[in-house]
SELO-193405 format. One record per residue: y, z, x of N, C-alpha, C in turn; residue in three letters. Coordinates in steps of 0.1 Angstrom, whole numbers, padded with zeros to 4 digits, always signed. Example, Ala and Ser with C-alpha at 12.3 -4.5 7.8 and 13.67 -1.06 7.14 Angstrom:
2
-0057+0078+0132-0045+0078+0123-0033+0078+0132ALA-0022+0071+0128-0011+0071+0137+0000+0079+0129SER
***
This chain:
126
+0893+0277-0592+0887+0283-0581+0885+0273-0570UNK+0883+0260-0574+0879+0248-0563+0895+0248-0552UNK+0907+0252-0559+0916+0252-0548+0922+0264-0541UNK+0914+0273-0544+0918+0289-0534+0914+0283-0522UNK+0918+0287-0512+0913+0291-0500+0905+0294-0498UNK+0895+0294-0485+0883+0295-0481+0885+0315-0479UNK+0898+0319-0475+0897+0336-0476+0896+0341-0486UNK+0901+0336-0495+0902+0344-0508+0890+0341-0521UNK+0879+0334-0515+0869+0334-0524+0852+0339-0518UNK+0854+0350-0523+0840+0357-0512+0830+0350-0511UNK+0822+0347-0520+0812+0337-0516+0814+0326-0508UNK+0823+0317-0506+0821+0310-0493+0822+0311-0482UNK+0829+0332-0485+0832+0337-0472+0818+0341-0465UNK+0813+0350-0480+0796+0347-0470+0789+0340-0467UNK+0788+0328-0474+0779+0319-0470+0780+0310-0458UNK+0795+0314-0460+0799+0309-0439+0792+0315-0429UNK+0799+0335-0433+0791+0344-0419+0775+0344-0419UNK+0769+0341-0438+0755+0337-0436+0751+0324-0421UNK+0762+0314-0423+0753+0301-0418+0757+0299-0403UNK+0770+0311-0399+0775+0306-0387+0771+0318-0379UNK+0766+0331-0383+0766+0344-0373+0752+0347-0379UNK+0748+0352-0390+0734+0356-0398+0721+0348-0389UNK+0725+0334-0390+0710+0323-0393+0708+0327-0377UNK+0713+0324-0369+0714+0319-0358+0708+0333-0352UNK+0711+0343-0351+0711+0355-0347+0692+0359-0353UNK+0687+0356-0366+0677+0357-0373+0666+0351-0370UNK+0670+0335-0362+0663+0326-0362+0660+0327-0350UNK+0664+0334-0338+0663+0333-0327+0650+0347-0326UNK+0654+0359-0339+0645+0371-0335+0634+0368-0336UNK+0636+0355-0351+0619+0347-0358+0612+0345-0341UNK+0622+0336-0337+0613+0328-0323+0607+0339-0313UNK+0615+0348-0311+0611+0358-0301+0598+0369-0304UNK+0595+0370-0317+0588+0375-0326+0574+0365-0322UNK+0575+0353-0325+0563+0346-0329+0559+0345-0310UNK+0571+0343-0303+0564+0342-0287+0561+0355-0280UNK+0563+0366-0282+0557+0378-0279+0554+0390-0292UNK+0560+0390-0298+0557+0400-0312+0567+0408-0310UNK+0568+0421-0316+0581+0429-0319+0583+0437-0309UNK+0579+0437-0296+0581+0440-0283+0591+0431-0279UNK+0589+0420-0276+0594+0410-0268+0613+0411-0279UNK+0611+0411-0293+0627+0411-0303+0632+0429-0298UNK+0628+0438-0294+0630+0450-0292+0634+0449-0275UNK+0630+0441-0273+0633+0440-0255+0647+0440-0251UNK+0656+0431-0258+0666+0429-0257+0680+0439-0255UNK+0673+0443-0268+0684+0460-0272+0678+0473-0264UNK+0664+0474-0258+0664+0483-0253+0664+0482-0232UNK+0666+0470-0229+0668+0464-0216+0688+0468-0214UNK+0696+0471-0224+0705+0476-0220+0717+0464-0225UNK+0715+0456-0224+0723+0443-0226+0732+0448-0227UNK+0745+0440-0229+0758+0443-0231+0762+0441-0249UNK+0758+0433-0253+0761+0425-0264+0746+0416-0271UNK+0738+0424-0273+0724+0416-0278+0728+0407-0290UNK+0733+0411-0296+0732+0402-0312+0743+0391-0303UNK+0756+0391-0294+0756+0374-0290+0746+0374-0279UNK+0738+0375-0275+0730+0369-0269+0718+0360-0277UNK+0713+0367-0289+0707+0365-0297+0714+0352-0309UNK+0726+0356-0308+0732+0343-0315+0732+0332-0305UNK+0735+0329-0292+0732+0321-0285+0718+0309-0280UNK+0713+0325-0284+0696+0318-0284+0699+0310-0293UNK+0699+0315-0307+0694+0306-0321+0702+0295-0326UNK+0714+0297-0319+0725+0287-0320+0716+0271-0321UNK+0712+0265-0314+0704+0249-0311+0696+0249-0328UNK+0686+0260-0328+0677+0263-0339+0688+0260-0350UNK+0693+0272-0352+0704+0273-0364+0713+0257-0365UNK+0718+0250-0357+0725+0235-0362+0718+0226-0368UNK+0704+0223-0360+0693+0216-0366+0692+0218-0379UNK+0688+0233-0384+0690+0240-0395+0697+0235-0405UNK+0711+0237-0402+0724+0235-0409+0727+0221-0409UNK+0719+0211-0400+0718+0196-0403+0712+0191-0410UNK+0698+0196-0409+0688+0196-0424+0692+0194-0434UNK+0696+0209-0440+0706+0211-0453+0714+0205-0457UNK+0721+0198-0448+0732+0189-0450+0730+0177-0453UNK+0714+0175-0452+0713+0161-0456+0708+0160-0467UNK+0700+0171-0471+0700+0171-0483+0709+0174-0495UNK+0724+0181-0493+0732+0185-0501+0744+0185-0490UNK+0753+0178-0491+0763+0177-0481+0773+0185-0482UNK+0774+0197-0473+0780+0210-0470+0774+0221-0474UNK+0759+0220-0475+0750+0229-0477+0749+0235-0466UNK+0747+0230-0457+0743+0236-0446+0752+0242-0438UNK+0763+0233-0434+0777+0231-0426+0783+0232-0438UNK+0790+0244-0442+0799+0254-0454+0814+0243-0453UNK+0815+0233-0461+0831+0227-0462+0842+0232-0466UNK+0850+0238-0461+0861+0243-0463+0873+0238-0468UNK+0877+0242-0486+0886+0238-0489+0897+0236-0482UNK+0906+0225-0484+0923+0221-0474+0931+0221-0487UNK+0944+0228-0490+0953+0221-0494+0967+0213-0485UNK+0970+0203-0488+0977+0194-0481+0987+0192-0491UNK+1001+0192-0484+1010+0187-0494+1021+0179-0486UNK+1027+0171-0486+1036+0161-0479+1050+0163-0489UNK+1062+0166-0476+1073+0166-0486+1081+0155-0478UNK+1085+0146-0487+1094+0131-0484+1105+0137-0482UNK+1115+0131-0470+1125+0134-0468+1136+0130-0481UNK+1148+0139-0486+1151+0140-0492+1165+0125-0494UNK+1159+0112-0496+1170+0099-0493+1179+0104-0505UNK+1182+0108-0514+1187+0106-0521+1202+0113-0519UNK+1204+0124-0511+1211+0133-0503+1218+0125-0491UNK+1210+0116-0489+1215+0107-0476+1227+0102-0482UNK+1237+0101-0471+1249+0093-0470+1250+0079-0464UNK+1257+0071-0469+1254+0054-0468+1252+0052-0453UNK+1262+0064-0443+1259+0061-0425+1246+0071-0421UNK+1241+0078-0429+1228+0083-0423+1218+0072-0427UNK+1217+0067-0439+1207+0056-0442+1207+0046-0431UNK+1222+0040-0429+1220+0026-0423+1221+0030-0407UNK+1219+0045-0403+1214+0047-0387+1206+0045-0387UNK+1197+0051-0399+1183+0048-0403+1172+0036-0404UNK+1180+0029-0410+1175+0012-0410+1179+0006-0396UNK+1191+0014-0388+1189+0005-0378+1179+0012-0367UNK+1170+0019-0368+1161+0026-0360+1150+0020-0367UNK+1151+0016-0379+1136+0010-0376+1137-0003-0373UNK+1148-0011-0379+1145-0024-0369+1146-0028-0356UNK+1153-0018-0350+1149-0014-0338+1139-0015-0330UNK+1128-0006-0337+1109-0003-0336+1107-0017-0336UNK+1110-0023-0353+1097-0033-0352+1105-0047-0343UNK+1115-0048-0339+1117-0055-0325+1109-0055-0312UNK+1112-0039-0311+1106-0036-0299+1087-0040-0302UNK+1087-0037-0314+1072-0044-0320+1069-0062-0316UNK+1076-0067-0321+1078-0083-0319+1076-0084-0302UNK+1085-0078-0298+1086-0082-0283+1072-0080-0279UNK+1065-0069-0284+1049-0067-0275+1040-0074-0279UNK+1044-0083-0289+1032-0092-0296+1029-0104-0287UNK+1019-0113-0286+1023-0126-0277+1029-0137-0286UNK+1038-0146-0281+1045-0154-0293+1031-0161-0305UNK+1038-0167-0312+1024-0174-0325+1018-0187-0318UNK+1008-0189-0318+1003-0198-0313+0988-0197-0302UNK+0994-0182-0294+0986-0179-0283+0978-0170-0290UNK+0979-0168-0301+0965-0156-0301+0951-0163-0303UNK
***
């Protein structure tokens, strides 16, 4: 399970939209709540707004990172959800190479580290 994908395993999927859309949106109604009471959290949606809940995520946004910084320091990706990577590197295939692709090859890189040499200052001056 540690290498699915962050889509295909629900729980991380919620605990993302918990910590990235949920908190932030929540934490801001807390604030609006405690500085006017359930008038002032009802203001929003009945003043017409266009989009209350992102306005309300915007508020809580500052609130909610602190939040999710907290957490993280106690448990690192608690707060800030880490999302599995798979990474895979595929080596070019030398073995397929022909003796005049290789030695274009070699002569391209000593090429570079010439062009390397030339930018260095001679030995002595450094």
């Amino acid at each position: 399970m540690a290498d699915e994908p962050a889509a295909s395993n629900p729980l991380d999927q919620l605990r993302l939209t918990l910590m990235q859309e949920v908190l932030p949106v929540g934490l801001a109604m807390v604030e609006r709540a405690r500085e006017g009471g359930p008038a002032r959290v009802a203001e929003l949606f009945t003043a017409g707004a266009a989009d209350p809940l992102g306005e309300l995520r915007q508020e809580g946004e500052p609130a909610a990172r602190s939040l999710r910084d907290q957490l993280d320091q106690v448990s690192p990706g608690l707060g800030n959800p880490v999302m599995p990577v798979t990474v895979s590197v595929q080596d070019p295939d030398t073995a397929e190479m022909d003796e005049q692709e290789l030695n274009a090859m070699l002569e391209r890189i000593a090429g570079r580290l010439e062009t390397l040499r030339a930018l260095l200052p001679p030995k002595g001056q450094v």
